[in-house]
C-alpha positions, 0 to 999 in steps of 0.5 A: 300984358300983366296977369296973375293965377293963383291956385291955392289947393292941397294938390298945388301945395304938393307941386315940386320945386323942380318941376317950377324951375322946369317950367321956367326954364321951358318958357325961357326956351320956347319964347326967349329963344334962351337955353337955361344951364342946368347948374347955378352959376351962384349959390348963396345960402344962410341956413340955421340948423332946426330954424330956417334956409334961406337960399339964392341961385343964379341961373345963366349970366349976370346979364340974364336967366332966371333967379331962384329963392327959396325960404324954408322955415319951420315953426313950432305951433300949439298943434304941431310943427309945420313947415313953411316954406316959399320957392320962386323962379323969377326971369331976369334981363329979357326985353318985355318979357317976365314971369315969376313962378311961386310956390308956397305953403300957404298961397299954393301955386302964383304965377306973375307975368309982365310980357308986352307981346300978347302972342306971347303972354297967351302962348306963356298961360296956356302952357301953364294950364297946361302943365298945371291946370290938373291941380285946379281940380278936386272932388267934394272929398277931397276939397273937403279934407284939405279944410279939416288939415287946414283946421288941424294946423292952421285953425287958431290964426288970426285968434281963431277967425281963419278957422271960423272961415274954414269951418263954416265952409266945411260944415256946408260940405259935410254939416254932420261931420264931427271934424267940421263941427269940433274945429269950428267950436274950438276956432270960436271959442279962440275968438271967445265966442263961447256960446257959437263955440258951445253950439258946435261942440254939443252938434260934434258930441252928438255926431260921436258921443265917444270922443273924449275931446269933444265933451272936454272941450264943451265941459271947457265952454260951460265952464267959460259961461259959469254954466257949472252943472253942464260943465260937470255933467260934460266934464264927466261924460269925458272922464268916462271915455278917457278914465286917467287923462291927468287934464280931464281930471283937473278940470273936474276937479277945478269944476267942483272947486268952482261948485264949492264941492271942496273935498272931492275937488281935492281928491281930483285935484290929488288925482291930476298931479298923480296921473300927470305924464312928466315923462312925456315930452310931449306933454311936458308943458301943457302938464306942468302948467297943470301941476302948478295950477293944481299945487297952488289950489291945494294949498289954498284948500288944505 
């Protein structure tokens, strides 16, 4: 009997290690008749400071137990640092019999078994429902705030398209909530589907008028669409909310270089490169980027 559950929820993506490698353990114990020792007969490891490790443990005899694996990396991403990560105990030499226990960042909870004796294969899935039918549960909240995470760090994969997936199914839960509109404009605008993105983005501006970043990000997609007027009066709109955001402030200017406003597109574009924060790390290469962009124009306009 082959079968595989996946259970892919923020609660299964929260499940430890430990209590994987437990539970395979205890399957091995009660249907292999098989005691599992508590420590690796092997460890093999690479490990790359800052980067990645990636880890074997050998759990029995040559001839049979379980195999553990584990991959841990962490990423640098536009939105934040996230760490990915896989952990796998796998059976190893039992006579028609194996499981093989996921845990991952990304796909949650999978579990993959192969046993012939349907007594047995049953005997294996109602223990799991047991032990971890819990994390199949969650509220409307809940669900609902595990997509905006989802949005936050995952959003942009894919050109966007993940976070379209996401964010049209949050917006389904919550339909005025400013998150669900705001990450879906953004996701639609990564896969250059500006005018979707501008549909969502005036819905989230309307939902918080005083979110700087939404009004930004709508004077973007303007901007995008040769929209001038709407751009500067959305561009605007943001400055009055975030008064010295050194971004802000290059985009008006660049608004109003577009516009053909050039005097006051080089008092703006002056301003950026005043109110850059180089200090921030942070922000150090979104700034630059800015300030070269800014530099450039400047000598051209003066």
């Amino acid at each position: 009997m082959k079968r595989k559950i996946e259970i892919n929820t923020m609660i299964a993506r929260n499940v430890y290690t430990s209590e994987s490698f437990e539970f395979v353990k205890k399957v091995v114990e009660v249907f292999c008749k098989d005691t599992i020792p508590e420590k690796a007969s092997e460890i093999h490891r690479q490990n790359k400071p800052n980067h990645y490790t990636d880890e074997f443990r050998l759990y029995g005899t040559k001839e049979k137990g379980i195999k553990y694996h584990s991959y841990y990396k962490i990423a640098e991403t536009k939105q934040a640092q996230s760490n990915i990560y896989t952990h796998t105990n796998e059976t190893f030499g039992y006579a028609n019999f194996w499981i093989k226990f996921t845990l991952s960042s990304y796909n949650g909870l999978i579990l993959d078994i192969d046993v012939e004796d349907k007594q047995k294969a049953e005997g294996v899935l109602d223990l799991f429902e047991k032990e971890f039918g819990y994390s199949r549960e969650q509220t409307k909240e809940e669900v609902f705030d595990e997509i905006i995470h989802e949005l936050r760090t995952r959003g942009s994969e894919r050109n966007g398209k993940y976070g379209i997936e996401m964010g049209l199914t949050a917006i389904k839960i919550y339909p005025d909530d400013f998150w669900a509109q705001f990450y879906l404009g953004l996701s639609y605008a990564l896969s250059n589907q500006h005018k979707k993105a501008l549909e969502h983005l005036e819905l989230a501006t309307k939902i918080d008028p005083k979110s700087y970043d939404g009004f930004y990000n709508l004077a973007k997609r303007y901007l995008e669409l040769g929209q001038l007027e709407k751009a500067k009066e959305a561009i605007l709109q943001a400055k009055s909310l975030a008064e010295n955001n050194h971004v802000i402030i290059y985009y008006l200017a660049l608004i109003l270089d577009k516009m053909d406003v050039k005097e006051e597109a080089i008092k703006y574009y002056k301003k950026a490169l005043k109110t850059s924060p180089e200090k921030k790390s942070s922000d150090k290469r979104t700034s630059k980027s800015y300030q070269n962009e800014a530099q450039k124009r400047l000598k051209e306009l003066e």
